[in-house]
N, C-alpha and C positions, 0 to 999 in steps of 0.2 A: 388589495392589489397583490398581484403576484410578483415575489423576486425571480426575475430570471438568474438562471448562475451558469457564469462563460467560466469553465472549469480548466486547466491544464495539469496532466499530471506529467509524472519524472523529476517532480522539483528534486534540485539535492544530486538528479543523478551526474549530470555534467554539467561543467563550466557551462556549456551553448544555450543548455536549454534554460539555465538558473537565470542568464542573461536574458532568455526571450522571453521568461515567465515578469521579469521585471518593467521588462519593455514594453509587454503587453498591457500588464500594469498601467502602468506610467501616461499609457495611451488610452485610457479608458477602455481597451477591449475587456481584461480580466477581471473578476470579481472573487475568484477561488483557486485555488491550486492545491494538489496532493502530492505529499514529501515522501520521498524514499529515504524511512529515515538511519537505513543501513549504508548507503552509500558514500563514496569518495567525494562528495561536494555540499554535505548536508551542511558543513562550519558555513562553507561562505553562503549557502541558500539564508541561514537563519541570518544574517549578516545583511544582506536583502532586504529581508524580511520585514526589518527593523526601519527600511523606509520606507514599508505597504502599511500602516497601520488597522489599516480599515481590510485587507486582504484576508480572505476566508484561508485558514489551512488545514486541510483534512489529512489521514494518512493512505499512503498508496500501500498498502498491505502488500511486501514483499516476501514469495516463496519461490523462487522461480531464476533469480539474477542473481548474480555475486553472493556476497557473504548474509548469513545470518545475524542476529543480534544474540539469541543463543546461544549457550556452550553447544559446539557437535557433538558431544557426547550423550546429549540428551536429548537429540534430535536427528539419529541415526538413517531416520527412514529418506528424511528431508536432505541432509547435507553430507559431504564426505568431511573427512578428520581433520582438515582446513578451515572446515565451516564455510564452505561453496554450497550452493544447493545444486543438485541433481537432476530436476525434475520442470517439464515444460506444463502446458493444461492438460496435454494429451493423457501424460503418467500420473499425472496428479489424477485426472478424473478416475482413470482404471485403480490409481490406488486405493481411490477411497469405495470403490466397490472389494477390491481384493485384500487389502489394510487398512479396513474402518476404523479398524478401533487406535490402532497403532499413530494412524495418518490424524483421527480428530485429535488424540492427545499431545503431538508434536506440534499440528498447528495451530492447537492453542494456544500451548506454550512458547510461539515463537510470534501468533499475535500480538499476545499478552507482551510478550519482552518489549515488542515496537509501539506498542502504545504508550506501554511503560518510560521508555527512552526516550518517547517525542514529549512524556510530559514534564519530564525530570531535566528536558532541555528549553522547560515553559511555552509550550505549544498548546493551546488550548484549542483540541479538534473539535472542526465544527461538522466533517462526515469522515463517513471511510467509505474505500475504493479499493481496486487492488491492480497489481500488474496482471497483464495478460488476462482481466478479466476472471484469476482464478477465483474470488468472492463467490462467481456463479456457479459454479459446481455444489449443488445442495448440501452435503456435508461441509464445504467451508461457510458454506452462507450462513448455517447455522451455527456456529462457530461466532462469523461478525453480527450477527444480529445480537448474541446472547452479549459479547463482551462491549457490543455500544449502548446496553442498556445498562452494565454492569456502570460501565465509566460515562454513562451519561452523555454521549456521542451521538447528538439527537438526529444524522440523517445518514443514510446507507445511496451509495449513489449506484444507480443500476443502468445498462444503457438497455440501448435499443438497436442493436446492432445484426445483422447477419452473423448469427452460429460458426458459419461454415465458414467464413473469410479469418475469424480467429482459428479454429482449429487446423485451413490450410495452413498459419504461419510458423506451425510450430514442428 
């Protein structure tokens, strides 16, 4: 039999949506959700969480919104001295043509930190995803492919979407 999976991601980012990922829940529509788990809402999503038992949580791979989980220091290309990130799909893709090497080593290491942090706050991911789709960009893809085998993160969620409707929004 095939598991269908009703996916939501931004968990974690706001109070509204931490509430509709619950709600959805609760009403049988959800089966999955992806945490941001750099965010201003992550305490009270895991808080949540704690009464989906059975709720899938993947990570939403954050490079793109608010803070990093990285020191900025060591991810320069990515964030300014705040630890803001910089960059939407659009720069992100030119970077990793014009800063390959500079852009995989940042975003690994700022992967790596978020995986790290969602499991140190006992999250046991069951995919990863990203915001704004950056996953797709073939340099980060490879990037999430190598570290969900690394940590045993046994599915990558990919859409199906129009190209050009993400790349307008940014």
């Amino acid at each position: 039999m095939v598991k269908k999976i009703f996916n939501a991601d931004d968990f974690g980012a706001t109070h509204g949506v931490n509430r509709a990922v619950a709600k959805a829940y609760h009403e049988g529509i959800l089966n999955s959700t992806s945490i941001m788990i750099s965010l201003d809402f992550v305490d009270e999503a895991l808080a949540l969480a704690k009464e989906m038992p059975d709720l899938d949580i993947g990570l939403h791979l954050n490079l793109t919104n608010e803070y990093a989980v990285s020191d900025p220091k060591d991810i320069p290309l990515l964030a300014d001295e705040k630890g803001c990130f910089k960059h939407g799909f659009v720069n992100l893709l030119l970077l990793s043509v014009f800063k390959f090497r500079q852009l995989r080593h940042e975003a690994e290491l700022e992967a790596r930190a978020q995986i790290e942090k969602a499991r140190k706050l006992g999250i046991k991911l069951s995919h990863i995803d990203s915001h704004r789709h950056i996953h797709h960009i073939p340099l980060i893809f490879g990037i999430v492919n190598r570290l969900a085998r690394v940590y045993q993160i046994p599915r990558i969620l990919v859409v199906n979407e129009n190209i050009f409707n993400t790349l307008k929004s940014n």
